[in-house]
C-alpha positions as CSV (number, residue, x, y, z in Angstrom):
1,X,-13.9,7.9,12.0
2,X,-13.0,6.4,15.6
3,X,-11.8,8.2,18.1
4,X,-8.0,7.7,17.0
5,X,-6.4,5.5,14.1
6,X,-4.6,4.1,16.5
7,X,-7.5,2.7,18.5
8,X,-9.1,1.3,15.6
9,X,-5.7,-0.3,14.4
10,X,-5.9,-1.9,17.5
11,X,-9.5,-3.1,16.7
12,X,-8.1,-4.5,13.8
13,X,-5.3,-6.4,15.1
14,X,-2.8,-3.7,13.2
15,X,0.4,-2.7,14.2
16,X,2.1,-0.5,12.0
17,X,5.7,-2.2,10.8
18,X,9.0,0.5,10.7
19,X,9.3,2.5,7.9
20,X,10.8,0.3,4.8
21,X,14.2,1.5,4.1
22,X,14.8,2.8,0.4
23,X,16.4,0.3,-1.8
24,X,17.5,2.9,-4.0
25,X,18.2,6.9,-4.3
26,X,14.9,8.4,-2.4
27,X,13.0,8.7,0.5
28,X,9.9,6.6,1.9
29,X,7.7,10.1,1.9
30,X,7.9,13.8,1.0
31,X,5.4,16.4,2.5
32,X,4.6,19.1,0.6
33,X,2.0,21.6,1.9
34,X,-1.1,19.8,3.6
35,X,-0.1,16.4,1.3
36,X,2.2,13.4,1.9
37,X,2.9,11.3,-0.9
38,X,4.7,7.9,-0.5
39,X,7.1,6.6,-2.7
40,X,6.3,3.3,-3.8
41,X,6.0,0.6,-1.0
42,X,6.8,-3.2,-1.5
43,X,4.8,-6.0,0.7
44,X,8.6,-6.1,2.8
45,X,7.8,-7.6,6.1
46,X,10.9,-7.3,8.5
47,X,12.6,-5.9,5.4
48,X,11.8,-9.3,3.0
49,X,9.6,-10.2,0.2
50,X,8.0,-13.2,1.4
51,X,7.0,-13.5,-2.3
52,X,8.1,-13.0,-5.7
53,X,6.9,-13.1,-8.7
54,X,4.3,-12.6,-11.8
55,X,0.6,-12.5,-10.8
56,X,-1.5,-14.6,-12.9
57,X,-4.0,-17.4,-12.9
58,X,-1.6,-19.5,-14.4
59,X,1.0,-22.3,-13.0
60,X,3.6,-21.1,-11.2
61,X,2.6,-17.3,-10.7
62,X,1.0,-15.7,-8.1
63,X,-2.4,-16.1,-6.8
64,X,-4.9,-12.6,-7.2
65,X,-5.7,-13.4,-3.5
66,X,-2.3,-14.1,-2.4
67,X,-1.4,-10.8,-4.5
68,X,-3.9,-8.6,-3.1
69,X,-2.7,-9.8,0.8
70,X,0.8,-8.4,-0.5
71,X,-1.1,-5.1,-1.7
72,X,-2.8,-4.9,1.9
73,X,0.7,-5.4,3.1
74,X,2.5,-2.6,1.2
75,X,-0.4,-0.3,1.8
76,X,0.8,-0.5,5.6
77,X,4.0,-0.3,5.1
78,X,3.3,3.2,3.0
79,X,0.6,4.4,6.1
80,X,3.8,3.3,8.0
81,X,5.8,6.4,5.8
82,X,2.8,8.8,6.5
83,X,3.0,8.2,10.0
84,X,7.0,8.6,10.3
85,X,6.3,12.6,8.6
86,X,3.1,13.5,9.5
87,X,3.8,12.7,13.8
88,X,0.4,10.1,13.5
89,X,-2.2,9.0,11.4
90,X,-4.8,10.9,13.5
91,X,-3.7,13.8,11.5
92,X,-4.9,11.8,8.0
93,X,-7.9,13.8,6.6
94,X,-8.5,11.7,3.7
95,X,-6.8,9.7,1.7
96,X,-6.6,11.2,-2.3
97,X,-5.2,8.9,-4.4
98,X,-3.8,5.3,-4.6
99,X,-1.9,3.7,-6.8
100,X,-1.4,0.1,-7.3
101,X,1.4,-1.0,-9.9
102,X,0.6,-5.3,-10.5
103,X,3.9,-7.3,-12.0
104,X,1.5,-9.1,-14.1
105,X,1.6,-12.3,-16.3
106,X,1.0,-11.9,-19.8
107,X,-3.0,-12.2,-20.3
108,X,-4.0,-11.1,-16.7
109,X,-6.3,-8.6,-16.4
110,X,-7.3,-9.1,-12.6
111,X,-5.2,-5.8,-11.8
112,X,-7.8,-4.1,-9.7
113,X,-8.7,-6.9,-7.6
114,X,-5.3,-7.1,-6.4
115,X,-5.0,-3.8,-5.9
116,X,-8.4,-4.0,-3.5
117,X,-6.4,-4.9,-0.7
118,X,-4.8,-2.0,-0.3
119,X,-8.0,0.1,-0.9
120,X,-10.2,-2.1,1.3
121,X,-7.7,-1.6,4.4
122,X,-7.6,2.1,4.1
123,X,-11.6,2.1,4.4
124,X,-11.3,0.0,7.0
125,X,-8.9,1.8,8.8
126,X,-10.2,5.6,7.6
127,X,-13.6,4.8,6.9
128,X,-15.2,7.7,4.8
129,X,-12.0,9.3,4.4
130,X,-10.3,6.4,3.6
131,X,-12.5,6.3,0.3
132,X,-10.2,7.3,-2.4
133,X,-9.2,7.7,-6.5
134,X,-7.3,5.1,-7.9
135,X,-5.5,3.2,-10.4
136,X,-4.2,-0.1,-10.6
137,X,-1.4,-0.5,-13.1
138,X,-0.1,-4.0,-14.8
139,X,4.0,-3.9,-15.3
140,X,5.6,-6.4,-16.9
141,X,8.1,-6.5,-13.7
142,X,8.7,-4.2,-10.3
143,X,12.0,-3.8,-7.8
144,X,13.1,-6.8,-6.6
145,X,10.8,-9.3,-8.4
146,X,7.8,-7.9,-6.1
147,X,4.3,-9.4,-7.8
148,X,3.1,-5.7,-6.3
149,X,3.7,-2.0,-5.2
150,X,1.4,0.6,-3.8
151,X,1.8,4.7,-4.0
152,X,-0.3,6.4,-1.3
153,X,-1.3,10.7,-1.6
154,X,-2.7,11.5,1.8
155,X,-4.2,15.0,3.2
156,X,-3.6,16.2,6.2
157,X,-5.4,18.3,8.7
């Protein structure tokens, strides 16, 4: 891992956004023992979707690609929640468990490659502890018409 998360944010042209405010009855993150686990993130950028919608192949849903930017997105905003309780992400050991919920299309079946945005920027971010378990979960809808949503567990040191 680099020296600090931070520095090799920086690398990657990453800032952190501020934590996502709760659109319902619960917090962004709880800690329990040597664990945070997020509540499920939305792609909110500046506190709004930029896109709605089914992800499909089809007319008028949303692209995989364009899907799996939004699960990159959401991913940050939850490493945003980890950082607000765990004082920085330096303190990240590894990174257990993500999971990636997909308002699909009826028919698509592309679920984990949208969900590989999120898992490919925790590697790239973590490295070898950002190599995690996962699952990647088609809905028939999620909060707010979002085409995705991402859960994070995390370790800490």
């Amino acid at each position: 891992m680099p020296a600090t998360v931070a520095h090799r944010l920086r690398e990657l042209g990453i800032t952190l956004p501020e934590v996502a405010a709760p659109v319902a009855a619960y917090v962004p993150a709880v800690r329990t023992g040597n664990q945070v686990w997020t509540s499920g993130q939305l792609p909110f950028v500046g506190g709004v979707l930029e896109v709605t919608g089914l992800v499909g192949d089809g007319e008028g849903t949303v692209r995989p690609d364009v899907a799996a930017g939004l699960a990159r997105t959401a991913a940050l905003n939850a490493l945003a929640a980890v950082a607000e309780l765990a004082g920085s992400l330096d303190r990240v050991r590894r990174v257990v468990k993500v999971v990636g919920f997909v308002a699909s299309a009826p028919g698509f079946t592309g679920q984990p490659a949208v969900v590989n945005g999120a898992s490919e920027l925790l590697g790239q971010v973590f490295g070898e502890a950002g190599v995690h378990a996962r699952s990647a979960v088609g809905v028939a809808a999620l909060p707010l018409g979002s085409p995705v949503e991402i859960e994070l567990v995390v370790e800490l040191s």
